[in-house]
C-alpha positions in Angstrom: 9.4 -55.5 -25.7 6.5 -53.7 -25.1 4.9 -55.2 -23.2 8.3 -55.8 -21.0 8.3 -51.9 -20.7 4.8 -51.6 -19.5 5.2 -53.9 -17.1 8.0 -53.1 -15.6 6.0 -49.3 -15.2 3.7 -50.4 -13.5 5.2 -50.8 -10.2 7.0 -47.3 -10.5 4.1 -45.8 -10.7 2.1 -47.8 -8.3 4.8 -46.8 -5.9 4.4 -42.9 -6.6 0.5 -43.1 -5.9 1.1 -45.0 -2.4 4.1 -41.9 -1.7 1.3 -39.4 -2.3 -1.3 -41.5 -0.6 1.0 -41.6 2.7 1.6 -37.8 2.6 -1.9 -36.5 2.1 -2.7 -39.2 5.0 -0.1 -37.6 7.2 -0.8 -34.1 6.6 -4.2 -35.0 7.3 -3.2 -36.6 11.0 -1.0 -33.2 11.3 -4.2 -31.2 11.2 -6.2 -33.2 13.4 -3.4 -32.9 15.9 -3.0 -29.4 16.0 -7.1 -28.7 15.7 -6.8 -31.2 19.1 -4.7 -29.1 20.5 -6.8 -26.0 19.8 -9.7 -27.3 21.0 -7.8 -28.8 24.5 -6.7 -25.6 24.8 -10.1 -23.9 24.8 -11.3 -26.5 27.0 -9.1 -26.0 29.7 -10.3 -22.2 29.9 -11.9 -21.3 33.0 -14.7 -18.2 33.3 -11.7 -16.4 34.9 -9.4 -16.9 31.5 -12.5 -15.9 29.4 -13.1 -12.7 31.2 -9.6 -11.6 31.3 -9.7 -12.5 27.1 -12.7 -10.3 26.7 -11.3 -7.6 28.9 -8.2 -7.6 26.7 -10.1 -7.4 23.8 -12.2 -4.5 25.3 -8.9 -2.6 26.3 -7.6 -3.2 22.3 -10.7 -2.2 20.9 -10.7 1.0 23.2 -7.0 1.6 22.3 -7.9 1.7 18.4 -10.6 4.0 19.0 -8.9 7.1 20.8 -6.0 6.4 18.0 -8.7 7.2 15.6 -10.0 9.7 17.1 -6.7 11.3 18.1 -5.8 10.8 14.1 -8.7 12.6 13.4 -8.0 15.8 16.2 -4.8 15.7 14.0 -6.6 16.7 10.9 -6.7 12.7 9.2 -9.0 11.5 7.0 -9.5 14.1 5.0 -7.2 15.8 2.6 -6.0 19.3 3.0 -3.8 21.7 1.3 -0.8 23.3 4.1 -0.4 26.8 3.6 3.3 27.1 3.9 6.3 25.3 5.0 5.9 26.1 8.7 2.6 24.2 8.7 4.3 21.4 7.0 6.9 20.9 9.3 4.6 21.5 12.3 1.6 19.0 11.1 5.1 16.5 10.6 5.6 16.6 14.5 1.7 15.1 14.7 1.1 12.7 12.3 4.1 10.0 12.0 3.1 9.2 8.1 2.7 11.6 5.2 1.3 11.2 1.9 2.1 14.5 0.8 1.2 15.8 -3.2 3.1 18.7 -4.6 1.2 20.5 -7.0 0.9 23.5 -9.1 -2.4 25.2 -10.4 -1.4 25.0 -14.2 -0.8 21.3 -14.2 -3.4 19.1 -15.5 -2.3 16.0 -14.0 -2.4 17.2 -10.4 -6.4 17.4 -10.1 -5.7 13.6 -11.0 -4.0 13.2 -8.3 -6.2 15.3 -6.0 -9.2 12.4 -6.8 -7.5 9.6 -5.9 -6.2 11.5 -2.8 -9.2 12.5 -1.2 -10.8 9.3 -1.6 -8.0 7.6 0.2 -7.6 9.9 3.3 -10.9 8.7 3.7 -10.0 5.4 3.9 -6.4 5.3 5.4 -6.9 7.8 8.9 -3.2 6.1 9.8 -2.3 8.6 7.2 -2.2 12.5 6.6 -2.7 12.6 3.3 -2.3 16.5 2.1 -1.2 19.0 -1.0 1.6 21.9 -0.9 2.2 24.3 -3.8 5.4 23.8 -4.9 5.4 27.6 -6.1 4.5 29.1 -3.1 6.2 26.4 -0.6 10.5 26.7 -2.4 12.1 26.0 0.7 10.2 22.6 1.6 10.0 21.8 -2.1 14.3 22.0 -2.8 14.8 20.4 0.9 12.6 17.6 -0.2 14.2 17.7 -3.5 11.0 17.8 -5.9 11.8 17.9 -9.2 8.8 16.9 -11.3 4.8 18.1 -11.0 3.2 16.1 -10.0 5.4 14.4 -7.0 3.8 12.7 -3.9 6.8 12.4 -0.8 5.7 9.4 1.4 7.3 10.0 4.8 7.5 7.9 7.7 8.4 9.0 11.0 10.2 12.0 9.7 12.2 10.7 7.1 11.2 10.5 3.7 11.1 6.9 2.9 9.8 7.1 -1.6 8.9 9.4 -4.0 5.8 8.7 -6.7 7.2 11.0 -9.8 4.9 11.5 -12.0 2.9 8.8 -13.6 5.9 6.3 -14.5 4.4 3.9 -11.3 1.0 3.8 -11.8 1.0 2.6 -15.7 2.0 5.6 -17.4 -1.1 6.6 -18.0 -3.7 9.5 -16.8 -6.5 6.8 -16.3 -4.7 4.9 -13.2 -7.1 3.9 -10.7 -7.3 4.7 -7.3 -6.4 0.9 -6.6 -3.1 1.6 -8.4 -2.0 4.7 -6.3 -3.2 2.9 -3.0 -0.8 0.0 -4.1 1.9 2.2 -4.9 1.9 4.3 -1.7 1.8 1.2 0.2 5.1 0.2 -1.3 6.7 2.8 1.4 4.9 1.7 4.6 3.0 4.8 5.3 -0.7 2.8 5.0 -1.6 -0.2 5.8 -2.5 -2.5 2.9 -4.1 -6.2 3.1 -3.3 -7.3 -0.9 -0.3 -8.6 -2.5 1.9 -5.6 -2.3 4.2 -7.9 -5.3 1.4 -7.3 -7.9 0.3 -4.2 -8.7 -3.7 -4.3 -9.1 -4.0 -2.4 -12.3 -3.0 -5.1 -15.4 -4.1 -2.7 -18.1 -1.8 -2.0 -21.0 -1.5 1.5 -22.5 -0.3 2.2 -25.6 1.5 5.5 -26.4 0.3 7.4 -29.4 2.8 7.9 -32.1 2.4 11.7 -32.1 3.1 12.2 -28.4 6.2 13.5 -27.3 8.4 11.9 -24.1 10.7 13.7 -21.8 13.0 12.1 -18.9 10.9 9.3 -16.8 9.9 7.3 -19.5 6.5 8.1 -19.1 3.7 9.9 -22.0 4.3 13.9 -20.7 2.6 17.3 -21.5 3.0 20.5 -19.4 2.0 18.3 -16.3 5.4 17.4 -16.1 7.8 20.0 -14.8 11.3 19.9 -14.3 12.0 22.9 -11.7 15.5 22.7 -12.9 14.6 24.0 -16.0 
């Protein structure tokens, strides 16, 4: 019986290696076909078709530069603190996305914040990245409806697309890297990001010590954390 069984295997399996065998092999004939192509393509490019390519790519190149530079006119690239609401709303007329951090000088967790922050307005110029005191800015910080310290509004062509509260997003922990925050911000659109916006770069897990006490959010809290409606 067993050797009925293993011969009438044989052929099944014989059959699955040939199915394999013939899709590799047509993949493979796919490929060359379209690298063909790619190459007919290039060969039927005259000197006036090159130049026009290059001058396209001259004109794009030039393009990217005076947005820079027009980004940087506009105060990006670096991170700065607005004095008051009326500088808020007037820098919002300039720059189309925001990465704006309310803070308040007794909070711990918002010079935290501030690290991260400046490194990435270096990085990200499509960006303003900038700080308001939620103290002395009441008006902007109740219209944008900021609840906790510390609270980063990402906005996006005027309209305020997410809100980072706190730490909950970025591990609930203090020691976040600036990765994490990058990853997070990008989850709004208002910075460009090449990785896997699915999978959040840090994989750390943080434990909670037993003797720490949690408010709302979920996330390990001390007086960093302030509720305004309190």
């Amino acid at each position: 019986m067993a050797n009925r069984l293993l011969i009438r295997k044989r052929p099944i399996r014989s059959t699955m290696e040939q199915l394999i065998q013939n899709q590799v092999i047509s993949a493979a004939v796919q490929l060359e076909k379209q690298l063909d192509n790619e190459l007919d393509r290039l060969d039927s490019f005259n000197t006036d078709d090159l130049d026009q390519l290059r001058q396209q790519r001259i004109q794009q190149l030039k393009k990217q530069a005076q947005q820079r530079q027009e980004w940087k006119n506009n105060g990006h690239g670096e991170y700065s603190e607005l004095a008051d609401e009326k500088e808020f709303f007037a820098m919002s007329k300039k720059s189309a996305n925001i990465v704006c951090h309310f803070y308040r000088d007794s909070t711990p967790r918002c010079r935290i914040v501030d690290m991260h922050l400046k490194i990435l307005a270096e990085k990200h110029l499509e960006a303003k990245f900038c700080k308001v005191n939620a103290e002395r800015c009441p008006f902007l910080t109740e219209r944008l409806r900021i609840k906790v310290i510390p609270s980063i509004a990402l906005i996006k062509d005027s309209k305020t697309k997410d809100y980072i509260v706190g730490f909950t997003d970025l591990g609930n922990c203090d020691d976040f890297s600036t990765e994490m925050l990058e990853w997070r911000i990008a989850q709004s659109g208002a910075i460009e990001y090449s990785g896997d916006l699915l999978t959040p770069p840090d994989v750390k897990k943080h434990k909670k010590p037993a003797n720490q006490k949690t408010i709302r959010g979920g996330y390990d809290s001390d007086d960093s954390d302030i509720d305004f409606d309190d």
